[in-house]
NUDREN-633463 format. One record per residue (C-alpha): residue in one letter; y, z negated, x negated. Coordinates in steps of 0.05 Angstrom, whole numbers. Layout:
BEGIN
  code      py      pz      px
     a       Y       Z       X
...
This chain:
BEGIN
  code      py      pz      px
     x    1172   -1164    3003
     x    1175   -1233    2993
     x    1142   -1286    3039
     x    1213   -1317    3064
     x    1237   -1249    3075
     x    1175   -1237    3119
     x    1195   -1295    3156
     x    1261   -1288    3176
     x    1242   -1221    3206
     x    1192   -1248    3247
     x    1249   -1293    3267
     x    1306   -1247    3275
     x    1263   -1187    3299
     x    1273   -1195    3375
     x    1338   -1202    3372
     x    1336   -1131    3321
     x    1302   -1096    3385
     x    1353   -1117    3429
     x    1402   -1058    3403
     x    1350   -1004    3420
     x    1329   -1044    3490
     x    1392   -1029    3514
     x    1406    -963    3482
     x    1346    -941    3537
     x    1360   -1001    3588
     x    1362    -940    3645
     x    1288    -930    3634
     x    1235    -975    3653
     x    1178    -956    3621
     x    1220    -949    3556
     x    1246   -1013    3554
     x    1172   -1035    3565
     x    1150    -997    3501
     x    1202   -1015    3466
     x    1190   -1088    3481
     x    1118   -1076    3458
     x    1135   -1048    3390
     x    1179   -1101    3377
     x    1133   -1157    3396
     x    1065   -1113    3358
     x    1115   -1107    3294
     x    1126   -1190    3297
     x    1051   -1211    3304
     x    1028   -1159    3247
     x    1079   -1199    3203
     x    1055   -1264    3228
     x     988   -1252    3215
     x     997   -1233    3148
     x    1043   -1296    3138
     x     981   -1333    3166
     x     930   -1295    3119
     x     978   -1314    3068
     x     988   -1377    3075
     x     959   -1444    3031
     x     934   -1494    3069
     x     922   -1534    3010
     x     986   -1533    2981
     x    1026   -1590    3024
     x    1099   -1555    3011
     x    1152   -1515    3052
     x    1128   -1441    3046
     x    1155   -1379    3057
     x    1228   -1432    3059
     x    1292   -1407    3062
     x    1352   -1457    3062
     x    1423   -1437    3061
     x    1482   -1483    3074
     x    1508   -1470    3145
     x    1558   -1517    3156
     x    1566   -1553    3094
     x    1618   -1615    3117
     x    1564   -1640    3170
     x    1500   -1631    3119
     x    1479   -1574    3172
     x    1433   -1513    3133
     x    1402   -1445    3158
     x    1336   -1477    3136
     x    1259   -1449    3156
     x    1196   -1445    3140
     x    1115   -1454    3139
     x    1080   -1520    3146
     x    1012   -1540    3162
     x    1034   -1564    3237
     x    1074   -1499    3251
     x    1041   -1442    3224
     x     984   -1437    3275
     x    1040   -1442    3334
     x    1078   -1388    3300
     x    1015   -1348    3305
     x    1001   -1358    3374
     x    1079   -1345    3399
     x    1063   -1276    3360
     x    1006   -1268    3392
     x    1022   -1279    3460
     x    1087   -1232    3459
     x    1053   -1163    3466
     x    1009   -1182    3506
     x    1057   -1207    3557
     x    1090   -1146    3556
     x    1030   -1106    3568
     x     991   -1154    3615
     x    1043   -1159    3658
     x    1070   -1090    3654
     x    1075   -1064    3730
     x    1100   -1144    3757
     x    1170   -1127    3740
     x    1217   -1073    3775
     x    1279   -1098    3782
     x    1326   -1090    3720
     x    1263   -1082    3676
     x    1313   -1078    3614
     x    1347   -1138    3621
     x    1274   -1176    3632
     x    1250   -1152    3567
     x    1318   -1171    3539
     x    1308   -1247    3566
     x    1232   -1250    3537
     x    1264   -1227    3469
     x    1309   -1283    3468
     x    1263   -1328    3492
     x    1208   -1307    3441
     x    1270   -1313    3388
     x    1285   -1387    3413
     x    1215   -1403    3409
     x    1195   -1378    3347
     x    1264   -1414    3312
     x    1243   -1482    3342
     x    1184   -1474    3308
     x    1204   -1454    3237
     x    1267   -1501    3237
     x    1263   -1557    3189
     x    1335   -1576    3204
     x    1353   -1621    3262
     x    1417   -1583    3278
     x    1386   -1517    3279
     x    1319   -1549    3311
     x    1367   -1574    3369
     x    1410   -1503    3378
     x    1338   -1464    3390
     x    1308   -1520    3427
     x    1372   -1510    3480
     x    1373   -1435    3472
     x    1301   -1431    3507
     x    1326   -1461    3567
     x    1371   -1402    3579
     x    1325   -1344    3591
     x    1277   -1380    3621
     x    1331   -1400    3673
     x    1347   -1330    3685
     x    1284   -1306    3686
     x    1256   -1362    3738
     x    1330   -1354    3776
     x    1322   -1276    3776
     x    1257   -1251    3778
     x    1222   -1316    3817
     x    1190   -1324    3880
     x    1232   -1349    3950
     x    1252   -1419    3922
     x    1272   -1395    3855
     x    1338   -1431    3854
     x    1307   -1493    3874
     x    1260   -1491    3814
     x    1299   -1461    3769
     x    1358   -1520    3780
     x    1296   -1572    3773
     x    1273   -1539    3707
     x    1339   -1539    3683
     x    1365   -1604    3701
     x    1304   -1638    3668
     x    1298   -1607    3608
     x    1373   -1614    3596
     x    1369   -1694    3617
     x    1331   -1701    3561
     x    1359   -1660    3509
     x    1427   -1707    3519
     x    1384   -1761    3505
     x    1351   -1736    3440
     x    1423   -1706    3412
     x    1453   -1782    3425
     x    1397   -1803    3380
     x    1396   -1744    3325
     x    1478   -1755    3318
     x    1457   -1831    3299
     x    1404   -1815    3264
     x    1452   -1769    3220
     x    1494   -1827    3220
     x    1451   -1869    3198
     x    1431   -1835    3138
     x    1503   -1823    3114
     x    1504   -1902    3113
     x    1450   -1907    3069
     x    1455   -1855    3032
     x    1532   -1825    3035
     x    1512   -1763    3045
     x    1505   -1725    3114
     x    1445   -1688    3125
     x    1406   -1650    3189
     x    1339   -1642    3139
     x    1279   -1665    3167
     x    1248   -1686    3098
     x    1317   -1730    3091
     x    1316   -1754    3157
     x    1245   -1785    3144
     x    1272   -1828    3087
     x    1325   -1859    3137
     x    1295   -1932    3142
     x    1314   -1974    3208
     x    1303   -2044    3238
     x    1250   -2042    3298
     x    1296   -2047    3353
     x    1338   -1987    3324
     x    1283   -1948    3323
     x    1251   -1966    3395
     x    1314   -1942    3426
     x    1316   -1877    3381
     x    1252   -1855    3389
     x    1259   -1885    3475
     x    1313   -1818    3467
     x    1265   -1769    3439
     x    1205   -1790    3485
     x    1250   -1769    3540
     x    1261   -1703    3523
     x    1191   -1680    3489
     x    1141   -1712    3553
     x    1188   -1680    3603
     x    1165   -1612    3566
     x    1105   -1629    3552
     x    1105   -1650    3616
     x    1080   -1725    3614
     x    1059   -1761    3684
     x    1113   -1781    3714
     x    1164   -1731    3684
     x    1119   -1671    3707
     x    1146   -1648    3774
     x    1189   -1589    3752
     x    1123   -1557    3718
     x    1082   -1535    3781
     x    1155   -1509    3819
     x    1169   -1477    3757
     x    1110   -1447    3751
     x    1100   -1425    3821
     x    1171   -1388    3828
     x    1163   -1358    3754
     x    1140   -1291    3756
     x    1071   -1268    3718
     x    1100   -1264    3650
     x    1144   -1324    3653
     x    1086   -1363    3675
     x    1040   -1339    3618
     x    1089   -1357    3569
     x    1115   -1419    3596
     x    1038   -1451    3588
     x    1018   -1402    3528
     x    1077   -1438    3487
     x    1130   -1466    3514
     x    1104   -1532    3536
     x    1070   -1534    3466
     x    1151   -1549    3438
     x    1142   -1614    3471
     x    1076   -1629    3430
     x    1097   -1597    3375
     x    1157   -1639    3369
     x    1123   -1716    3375
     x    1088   -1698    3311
     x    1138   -1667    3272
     x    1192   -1710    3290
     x    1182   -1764    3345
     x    1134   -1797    3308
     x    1137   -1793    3234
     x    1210   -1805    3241
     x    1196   -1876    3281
     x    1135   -1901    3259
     x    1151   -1972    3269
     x    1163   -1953    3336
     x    1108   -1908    3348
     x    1063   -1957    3344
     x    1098   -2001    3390
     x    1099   -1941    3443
     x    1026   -1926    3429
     x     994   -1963    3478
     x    1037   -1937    3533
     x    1039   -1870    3504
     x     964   -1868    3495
     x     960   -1901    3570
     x    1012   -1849    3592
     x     972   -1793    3560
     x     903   -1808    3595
     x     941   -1824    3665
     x     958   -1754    3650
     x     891   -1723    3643
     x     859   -1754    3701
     x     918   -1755    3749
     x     936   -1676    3723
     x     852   -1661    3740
     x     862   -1692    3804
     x     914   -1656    3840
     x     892   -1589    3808
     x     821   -1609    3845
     x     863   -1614    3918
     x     921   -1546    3907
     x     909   -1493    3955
     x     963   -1453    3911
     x     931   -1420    3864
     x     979   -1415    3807
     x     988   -1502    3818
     x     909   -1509    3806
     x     931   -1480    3733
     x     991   -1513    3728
     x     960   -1581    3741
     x     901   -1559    3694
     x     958   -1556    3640
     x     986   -1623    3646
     x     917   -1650    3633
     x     897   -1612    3580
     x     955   -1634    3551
     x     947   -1700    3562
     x     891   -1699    3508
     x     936   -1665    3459
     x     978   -1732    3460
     x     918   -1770    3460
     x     899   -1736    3397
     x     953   -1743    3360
     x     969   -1822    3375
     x     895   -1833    3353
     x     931   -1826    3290
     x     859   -1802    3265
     x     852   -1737    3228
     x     795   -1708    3270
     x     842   -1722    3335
     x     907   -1696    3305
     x     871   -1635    3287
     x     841   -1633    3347
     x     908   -1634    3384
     x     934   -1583    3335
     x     874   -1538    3360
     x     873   -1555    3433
     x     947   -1525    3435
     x     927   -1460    3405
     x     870   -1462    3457
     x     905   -1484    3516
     x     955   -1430    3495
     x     911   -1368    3502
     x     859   -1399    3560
     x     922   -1417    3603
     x     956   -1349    3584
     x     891   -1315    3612
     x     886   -1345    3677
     x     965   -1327    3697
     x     943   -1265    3678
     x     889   -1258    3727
     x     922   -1294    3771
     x     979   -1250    3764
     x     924   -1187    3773
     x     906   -1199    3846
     x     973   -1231    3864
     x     998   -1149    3853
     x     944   -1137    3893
     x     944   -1182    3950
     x    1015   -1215    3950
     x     992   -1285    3962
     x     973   -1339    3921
     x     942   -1388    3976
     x     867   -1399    3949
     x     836   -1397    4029
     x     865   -1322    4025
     x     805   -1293    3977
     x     736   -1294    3971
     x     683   -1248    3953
     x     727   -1221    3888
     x     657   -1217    3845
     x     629   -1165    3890
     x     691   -1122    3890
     x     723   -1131    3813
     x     662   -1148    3780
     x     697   -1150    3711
     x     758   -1188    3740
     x     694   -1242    3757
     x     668   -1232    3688
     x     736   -1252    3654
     x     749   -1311    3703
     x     691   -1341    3685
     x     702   -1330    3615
     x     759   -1367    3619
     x     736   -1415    3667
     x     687   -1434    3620
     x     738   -1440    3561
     x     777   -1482    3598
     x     723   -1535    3620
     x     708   -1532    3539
     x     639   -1506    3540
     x     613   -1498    3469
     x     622   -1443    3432
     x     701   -1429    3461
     x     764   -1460    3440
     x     769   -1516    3489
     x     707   -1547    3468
     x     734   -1547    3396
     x     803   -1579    3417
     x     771   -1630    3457
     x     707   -1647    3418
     x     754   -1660    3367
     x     811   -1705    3404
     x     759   -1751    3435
     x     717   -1752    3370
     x     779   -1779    3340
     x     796   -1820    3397
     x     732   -1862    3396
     x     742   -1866    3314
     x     805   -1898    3319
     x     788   -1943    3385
     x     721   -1969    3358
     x     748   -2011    3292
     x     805   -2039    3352
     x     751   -2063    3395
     x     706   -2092    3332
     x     769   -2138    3334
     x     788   -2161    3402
     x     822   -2093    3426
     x     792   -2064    3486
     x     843   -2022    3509
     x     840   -1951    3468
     x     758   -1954    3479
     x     766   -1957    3556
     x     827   -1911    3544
     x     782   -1860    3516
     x     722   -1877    3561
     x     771   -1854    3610
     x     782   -1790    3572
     x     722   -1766    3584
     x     728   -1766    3655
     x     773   -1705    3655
     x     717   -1668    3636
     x     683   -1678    3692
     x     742   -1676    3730
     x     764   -1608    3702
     x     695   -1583    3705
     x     697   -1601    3783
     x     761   -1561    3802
     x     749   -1505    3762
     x     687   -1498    3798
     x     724   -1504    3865
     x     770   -1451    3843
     x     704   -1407    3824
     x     670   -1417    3880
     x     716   -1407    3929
     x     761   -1343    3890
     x     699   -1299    3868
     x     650   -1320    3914
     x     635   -1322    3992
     x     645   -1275    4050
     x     701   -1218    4018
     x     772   -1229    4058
     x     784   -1169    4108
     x     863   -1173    4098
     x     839   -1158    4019
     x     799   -1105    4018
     x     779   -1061    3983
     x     805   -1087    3920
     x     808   -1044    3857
     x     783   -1082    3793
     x     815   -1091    3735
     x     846   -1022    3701
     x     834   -1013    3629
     x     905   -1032    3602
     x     891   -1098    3645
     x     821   -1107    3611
     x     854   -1080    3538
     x     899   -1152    3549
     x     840   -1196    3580
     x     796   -1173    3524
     x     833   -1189    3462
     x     845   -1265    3492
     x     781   -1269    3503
     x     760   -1249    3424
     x     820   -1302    3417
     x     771   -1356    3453
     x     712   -1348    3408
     x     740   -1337    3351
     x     769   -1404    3355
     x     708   -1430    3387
     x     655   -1410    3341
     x     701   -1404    3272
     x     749   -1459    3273
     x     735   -1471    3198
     x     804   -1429    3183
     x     846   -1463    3225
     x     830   -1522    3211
     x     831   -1514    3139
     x     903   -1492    3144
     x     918   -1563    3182
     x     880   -1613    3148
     x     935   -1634    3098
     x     991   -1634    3140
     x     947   -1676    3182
     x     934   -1723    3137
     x    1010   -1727    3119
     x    1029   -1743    3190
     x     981   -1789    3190
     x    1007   -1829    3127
     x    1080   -1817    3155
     x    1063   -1849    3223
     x    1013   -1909    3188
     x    1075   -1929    3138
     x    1126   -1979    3159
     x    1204   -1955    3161
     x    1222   -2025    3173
     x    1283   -2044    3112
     x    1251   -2101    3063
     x    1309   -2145    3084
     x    1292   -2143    3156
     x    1218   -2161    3165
């Protein structure tokens, strides 16, 4: 079986395992298994496409391009890069596990919540792999859907509230950023009479300054509200909060990594004139991020919004990362996704374990949890640790690496006048501390301390819970204390977004 075979049916397998999901839709724990297989069957394929796959050769792999709708330029086009492939393992990765982790948290038309995950995990997994802006766009919109019904169905008491926030956010921007691909389209057919949605033609479009500022004003829009960006971050905590277990796991596991994911593979390398107008804002943006994100998780009483705030400043350093426009930061960011992915995936899972338990998520409500589930303490702090980026786990990778790269690329500015990135990243390092600080708060206070009456006894964690718990945590220092692979697999497309973004798109007769 060829490699671009393999691919589409990692692709197209969710929605495959939709016909047999509702053949057995009357049965809960059917649909559960059959979710399971489904999602199992896609990761062993994705890890093989990862095993197979050649970081040093800089070309679309595994590709398959087929004309779609051949009068607008539009093509059924996918396939492996350096920036995707590691996402496309993670998504993979995460699925089952979902499924499993979160296997008792939904009762209520268990069928049709397995179908919505499929979709999703289909919509997710097509964003990734698209290398054509049309098709990019339809999976990009075709998320929002069964996240919406899975938020507006299965969520807490103000579910429609956050639900209509999520959705009227996300779709704000996506106006935005289809106003600017239509010109961008445009533009190209101009200069080149030919209408194309390809990314690699795209990149050749070349535009005055101003053009570009308002193009790429568009696209900001729509990936830092999914990032989520300070200020365009209030739907995430709602969203979070009214999502049940499994939409919260995958809504920080991957889907706020489209919003990264798509400032370096098309933001940026498609306006880099104007990227490094924006960078100072972005990069300001980005660390206001961090430290505001660090803060507010430090004063939540909610325990799921201590995690959700935790997420928009670890993914503040992601941007920071890749606007150092150095290769140990974009690397870095690349990594601190996959890490923030499975760390962030693991604590809505444990979160999610004594929330079946205990029905509350209010942080005052527990205490004591180390003396009753003694290996729900031992993953916590696991993951606590992961997530503060001790060494030896994934989050110390991602972040080592961004502010390495952070300080290289600030350093030469200051030599020449520049001050700005150096306190920027001086900053940086704050959220360290800063995450350190309210992780311990949440420690302290969760596992720790006189045990809640209301609480007890509380039964630790059951072996299919651990199963889930233990495999992330494999996931962590794996990542942690081998990141040789993964980074391997990155390096050139690194360095290729780093040329793309460093080389002027400005026409000869306009500078």
């Amino acid at each position: 079986m060829s490699d671009a075979l393999l691919l589409n049916l990692v692709l197209w397998l969710p929605v495959a395992g939709l016909l047999p999901l509702a053949l057995v839709r009357g049965n809960a724990t059917t649909s559960r298994l059959v979710t399971t297989g489904v999602m199992l069957l896609q990761f062993v394929m994705a890890l093989w496409l990862y095993r197979q796959f050649d970081g040093s050769d800089l070309a679309l792999q595994a590709a398959t391009n087929i004309p779609w709708i051949a009068d607008w330029g539009v093509a059924y086009h996918v396939g492996l890069d350096g920036l995707n492939i590691l996402l496309v393992l993670l998504t993979a990765f995460l699925g089952p596990l979902v499924v499993v982790g979160a296997w008792r948290s939904i009762e209520k038309d268990v069928a049709l919540f397995h179908a919505m995950l499929l979709l999703l995990q289909f919509a997710m997994m097509g964003a990734l792999v698209a290398q054509d802006l049309f098709l990019f766009y339809v999976f990009w919109e075709a998320m929002l859907i069964p996240m919406f019904f899975m938020i507006g169905i299965w969520g807490g008491a103000r579910r429609s509230y956050a639900t209509m926030k999520f959705v009227l956010y996300t779709a704000f921007g996506s106006i935005l950023m289809l106003g600017a691909i239509i010109y961008l389209v445009w533009a190209l057919q101009q200069q080149g009479g030919v209408a194309s949605f390809a990314f690699a033609d795209l990149l050749r479009v070349a535009l005055p300054v101003e053009v570009q500022v308002w193009l790429l004003a568009a696209f900001v829009l729509s990936f830092a509200i999914k990032v989520p960006m300070v200020p365009l971050h209030t739907w995430l905590p709602d969203a979070h909060v009214e999502a049940p277990t499994p939409g919260s796991v995958i809504l920080a596991g991957v889907l706020l990594k489209m919003g990264t994911y798509g400032f370096i593979k098309l933001g940026f390398p498609l306006f880099p004139d104007a990227t490094r107008l924006f960078t100072p804002w972005l990069m300001t943006l980005s660390v206001v991020s961090i430290v505001y994100g660090a803060c507010l998780a430090l004063v939540q009483q909610d325990i799921k919004k201590i995690i959700a705030y935790s997420s928009i400043s670890h993914l503040g350093y992601v941007m920071l990362g890749l606007l150092s426009l150095d290769l140990a930061g974009i690397q870095g960011a690349i990594v601190q996704m996959v890490s923030h992915g499975i760390v962030a995936a693991g604590l809505f899972l444990l979160v999610g374990v004594v929330y079946e338990r205990c029905h509350t998520r209010e942080l005052s409500a527990y205490g004591g949890l180390a003396r009753q589930m003694p290996m729900y303490a031992l993953f916590f702090v696991l993951f606590m640790l992961a997530s503060v980026g001790l060494p030896t786990t994934s989050g110390f990778t991602g972040e080592f690496l961004v502010l390495l790269g952070a300080f290289n690329a600030a350093w030469p500015q200051h030599l020449d006048g520049n001050n700005l990135p150096l306190w920027l990243a001086m900053a940086a390092v704050s959220g360290v501390v800063l995450g350190a600080l309210y992780m311990l708060r949440f420690a302290l206070t969760f596992l720790f301390g006189a045990p809640k009456a209301p609480h007890q006894p509380l039964a630790d964690v059951t072996p299919r819970e651990m199963s889930v718990l233990g495999v992330l945590v494999v996931a962590v220092f794996l990542l942690g204390l081998f990141p040789d692979g993964a980074l391997r697999k990155t390096e050139l497309a690194a360095r290729r977004y780093q040329e793309q973004v460093m080389t002027s798109r400005v026409p000869a007769d306009a500078r």
